[in-house]
C-alpha positions as a Python dict, from the first residue, in 0.01 Angstrom:
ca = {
    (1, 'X'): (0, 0, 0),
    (2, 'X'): (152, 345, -65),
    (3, 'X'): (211, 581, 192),
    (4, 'X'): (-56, 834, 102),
    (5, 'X'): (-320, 529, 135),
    (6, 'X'): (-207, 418, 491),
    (7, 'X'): (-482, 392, 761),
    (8, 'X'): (-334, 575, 1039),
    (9, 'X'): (-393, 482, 1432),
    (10, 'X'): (-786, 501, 1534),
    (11, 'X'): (-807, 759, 1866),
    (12, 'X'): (-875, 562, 2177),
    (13, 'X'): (-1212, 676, 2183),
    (14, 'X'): (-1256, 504, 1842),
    (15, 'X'): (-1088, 175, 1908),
    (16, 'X'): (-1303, -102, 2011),
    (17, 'X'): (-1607, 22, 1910),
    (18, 'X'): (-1552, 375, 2102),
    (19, 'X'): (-1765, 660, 1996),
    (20, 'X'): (-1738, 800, 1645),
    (21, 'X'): (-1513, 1106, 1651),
    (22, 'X'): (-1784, 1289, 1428),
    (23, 'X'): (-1947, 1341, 1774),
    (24, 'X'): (-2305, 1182, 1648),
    (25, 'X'): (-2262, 935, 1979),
    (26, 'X'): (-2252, 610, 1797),
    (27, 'X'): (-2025, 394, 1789),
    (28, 'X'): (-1704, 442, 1521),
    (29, 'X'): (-1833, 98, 1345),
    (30, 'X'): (-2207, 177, 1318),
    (31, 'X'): (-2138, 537, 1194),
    (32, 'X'): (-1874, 676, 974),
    (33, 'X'): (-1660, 338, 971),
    (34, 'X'): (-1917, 214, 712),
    (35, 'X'): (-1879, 524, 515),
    (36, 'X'): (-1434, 476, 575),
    (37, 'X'): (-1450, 100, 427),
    (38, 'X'): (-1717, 231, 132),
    (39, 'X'): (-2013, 16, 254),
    (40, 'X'): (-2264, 336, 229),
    (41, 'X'): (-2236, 672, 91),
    (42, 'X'): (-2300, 986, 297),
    (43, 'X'): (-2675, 1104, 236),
    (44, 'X'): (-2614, 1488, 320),
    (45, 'X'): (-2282, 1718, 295),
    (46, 'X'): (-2334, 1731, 682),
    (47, 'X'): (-2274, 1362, 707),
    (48, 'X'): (-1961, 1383, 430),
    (49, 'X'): (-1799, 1658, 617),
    (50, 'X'): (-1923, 1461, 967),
    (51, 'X'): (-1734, 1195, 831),
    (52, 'X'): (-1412, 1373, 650),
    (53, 'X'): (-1333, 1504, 1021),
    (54, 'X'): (-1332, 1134, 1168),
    (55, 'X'): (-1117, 1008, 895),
    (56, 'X'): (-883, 1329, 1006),
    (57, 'X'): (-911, 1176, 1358),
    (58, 'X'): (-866, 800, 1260),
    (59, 'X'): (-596, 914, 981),
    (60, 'X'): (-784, 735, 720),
    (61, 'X'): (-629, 916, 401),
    (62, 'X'): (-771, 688, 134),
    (63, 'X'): (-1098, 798, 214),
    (64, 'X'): (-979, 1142, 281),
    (65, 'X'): (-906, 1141, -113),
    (66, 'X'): (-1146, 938, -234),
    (67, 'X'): (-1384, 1192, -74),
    (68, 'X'): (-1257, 1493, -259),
    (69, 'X'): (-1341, 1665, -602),
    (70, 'X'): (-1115, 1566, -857),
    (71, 'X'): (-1066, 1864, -1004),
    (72, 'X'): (-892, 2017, -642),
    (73, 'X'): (-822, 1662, -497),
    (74, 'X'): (-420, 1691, -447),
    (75, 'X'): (-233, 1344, -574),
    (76, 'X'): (-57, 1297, -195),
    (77, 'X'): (-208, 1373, 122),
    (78, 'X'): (6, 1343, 421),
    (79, 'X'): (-143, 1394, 802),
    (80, 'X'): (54, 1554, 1074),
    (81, 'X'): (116, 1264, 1314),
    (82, 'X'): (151, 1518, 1608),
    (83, 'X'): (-231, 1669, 1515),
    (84, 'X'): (-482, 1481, 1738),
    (85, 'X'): (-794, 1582, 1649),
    (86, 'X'): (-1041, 1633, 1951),
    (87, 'X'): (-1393, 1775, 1921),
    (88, 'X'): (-1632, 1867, 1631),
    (89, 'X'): (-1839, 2131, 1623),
    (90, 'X'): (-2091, 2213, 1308),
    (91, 'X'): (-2215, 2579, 1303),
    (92, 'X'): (-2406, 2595, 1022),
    (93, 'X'): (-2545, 2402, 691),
    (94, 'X'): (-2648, 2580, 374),
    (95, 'X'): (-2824, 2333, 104),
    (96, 'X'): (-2657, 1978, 110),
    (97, 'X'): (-2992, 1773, 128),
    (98, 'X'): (-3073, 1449, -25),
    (99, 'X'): (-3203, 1646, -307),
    (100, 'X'): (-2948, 1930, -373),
    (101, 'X'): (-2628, 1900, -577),
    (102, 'X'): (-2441, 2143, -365),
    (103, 'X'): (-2384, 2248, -2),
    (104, 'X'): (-2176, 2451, 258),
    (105, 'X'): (-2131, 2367, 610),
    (106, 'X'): (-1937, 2585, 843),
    (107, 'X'): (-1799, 2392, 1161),
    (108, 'X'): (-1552, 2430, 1376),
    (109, 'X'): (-1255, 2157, 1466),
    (110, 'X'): (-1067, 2159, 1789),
    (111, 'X'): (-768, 1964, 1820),
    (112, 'X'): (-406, 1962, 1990),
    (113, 'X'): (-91, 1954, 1825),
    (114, 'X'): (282, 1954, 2022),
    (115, 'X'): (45, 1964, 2348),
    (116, 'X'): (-79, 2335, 2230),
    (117, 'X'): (-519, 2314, 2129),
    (118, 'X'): (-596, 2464, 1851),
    (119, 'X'): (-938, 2553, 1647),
    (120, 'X'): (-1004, 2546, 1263),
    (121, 'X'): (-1297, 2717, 1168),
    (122, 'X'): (-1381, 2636, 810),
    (123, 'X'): (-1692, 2687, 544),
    (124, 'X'): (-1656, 2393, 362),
    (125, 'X'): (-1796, 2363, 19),
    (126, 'X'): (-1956, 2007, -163),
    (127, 'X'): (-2082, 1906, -497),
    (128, 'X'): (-2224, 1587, -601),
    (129, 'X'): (-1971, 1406, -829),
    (130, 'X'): (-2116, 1071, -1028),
    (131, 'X'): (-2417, 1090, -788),
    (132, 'X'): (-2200, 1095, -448),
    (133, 'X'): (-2129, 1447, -242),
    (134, 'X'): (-1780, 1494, -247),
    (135, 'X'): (-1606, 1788, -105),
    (136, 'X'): (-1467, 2094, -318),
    (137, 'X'): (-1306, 2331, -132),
    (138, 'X'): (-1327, 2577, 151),
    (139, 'X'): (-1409, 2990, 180),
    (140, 'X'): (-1261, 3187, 392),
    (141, 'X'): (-1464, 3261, 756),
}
């Protein structure tokens, strides 16, 4: 498998069927471990972006890719293995519905990185692509 493919380490609140990092309160392998191993699709952009955060937390970054637009999908993606990501938080949703082809969703993501927390406050922007949300890009907050 190629570096950029590797499944990182799952958090210990993922690991033996811990709660999902997306912060829904189910379990990692009844949530967005189904979406991680391509069993289901996300429904809304809520649930991709719900789901692009726990694969930031789990260091899945096959699915990271897989889940991007290929026209701004980069051809390596690399986490920081210092970066623990530790809390989600979504502050808005614009469009994104079962029936829409595009969506925003503005959240906020806390984590920790070389023992300092941080926040990154993003707008995120998704499309449909072949019939599956995918996500584009961000604005700026």
């Amino acid at each position: 498998m190629r570096e950029d493919e590797r499944v990182g380490r799952r958090p210990d609140s993922a690991a033996g069927g811990g709660a999902c990092p997306c912060g829904s309160g189910l379990p990692y392998d009844d949530c967005c471990a189904r979406l991680h191993r391509g069993e289901a699709d996300a429904p809304t952009a809520e649930a991709l972006m719900r789901s692009r955060y726990a694969a930031f937390a789990v260091g899945d970054t096959a699915y990271l890719l897989r889940s991007w637009h290929s026209s701004t999908r980069p051809a390596r993606l690399r986490l920081d293995p210092g970066e623990r990501w530790t809390g989600l938080e979504v502050v808005g949703t614009d469009r994104g519905g079962l029936f829409d082809s595009t969506g925003t969703v503005e959240f906020r993501a806390r984590y920790r990185a070389g023992g300092h927390p941080g926040q990154l406050t993003e707008r995120s922007r998704f499309v449909r692509e072949d019939g599956r949300w995918v996500y584009l890009d961000a604005e700026p907050t």
